[in-house]
C-alpha positions in Angstrom: 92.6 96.8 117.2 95.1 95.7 114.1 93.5 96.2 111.0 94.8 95.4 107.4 94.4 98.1 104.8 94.0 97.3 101.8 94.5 99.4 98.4 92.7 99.1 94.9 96.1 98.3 93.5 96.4 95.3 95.7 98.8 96.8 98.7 98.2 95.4 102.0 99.7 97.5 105.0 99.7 96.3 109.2 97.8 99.0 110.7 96.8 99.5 114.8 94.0 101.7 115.5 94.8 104.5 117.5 90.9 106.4 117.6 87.9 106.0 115.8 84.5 107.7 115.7 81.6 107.8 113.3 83.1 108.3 110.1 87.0 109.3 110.9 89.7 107.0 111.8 93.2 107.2 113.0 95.8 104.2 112.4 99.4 103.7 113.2 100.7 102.2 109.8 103.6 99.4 109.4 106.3 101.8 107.4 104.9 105.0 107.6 106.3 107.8 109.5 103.3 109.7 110.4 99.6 108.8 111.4 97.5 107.9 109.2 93.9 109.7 109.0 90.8 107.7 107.2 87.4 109.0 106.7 84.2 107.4 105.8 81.9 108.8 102.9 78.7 106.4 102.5 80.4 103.1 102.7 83.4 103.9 101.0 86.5 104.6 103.4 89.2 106.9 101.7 92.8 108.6 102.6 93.6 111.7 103.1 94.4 111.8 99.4 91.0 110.8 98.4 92.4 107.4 97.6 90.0 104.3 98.5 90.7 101.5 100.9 89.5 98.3 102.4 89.5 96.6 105.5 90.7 93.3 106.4 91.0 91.9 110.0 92.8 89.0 111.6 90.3 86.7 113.3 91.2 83.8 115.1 94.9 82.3 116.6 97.7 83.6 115.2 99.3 81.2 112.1 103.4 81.4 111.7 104.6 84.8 111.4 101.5 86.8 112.1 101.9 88.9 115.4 100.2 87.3 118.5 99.5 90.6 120.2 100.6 94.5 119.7 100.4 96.6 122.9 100.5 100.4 123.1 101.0 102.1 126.2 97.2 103.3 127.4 98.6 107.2 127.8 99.7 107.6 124.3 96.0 105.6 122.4 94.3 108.0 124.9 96.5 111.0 123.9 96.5 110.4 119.8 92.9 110.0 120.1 91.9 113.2 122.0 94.6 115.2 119.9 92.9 114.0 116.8 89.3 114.2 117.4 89.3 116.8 120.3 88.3 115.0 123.3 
């Protein structure tokens, strides 16, 4: 799924989600070398650095410049995902 992340400074960063359970998330991030890890406290989502974040999503066609479609090769979702939440 490709998420938008929003920061309380106003940031927006591309992300793809790689695994996701109850209150922990995993996302590939546009200009980040690593994974990024998310986790859910109440309704709040936060970083790993405690720092908090909101979600936006694209919904509907694709307007100029947005990406029509990100694929992942099934193998490596499946692998990040078990890796990350032990599966």
């Amino acid at each position: 799924m490709y998420l938008l992340i929003r920061y309380p400074d106003g940031i927006i960063v591309e992300t793809l989600v790689l695994a996701q359970t109850g209150n922990r998330m995993r996302v590939a991030a546009a200009g980040f070398p690593d994974i990024m890890e998310l986790s859910r406290s109440g309704g709040q989502w936060f970083t790993e650095s405690r720092q908090p974040v909101e979600f936006d999503f694209a919904m509907g066609g694709a307007a100029a410049g947005e990406i029509d479609s990100i694929a992942i090769p099934a193998r490596l979702t499946m692998t990040a995902g078990q890796e990350a939440f032990g599966l």
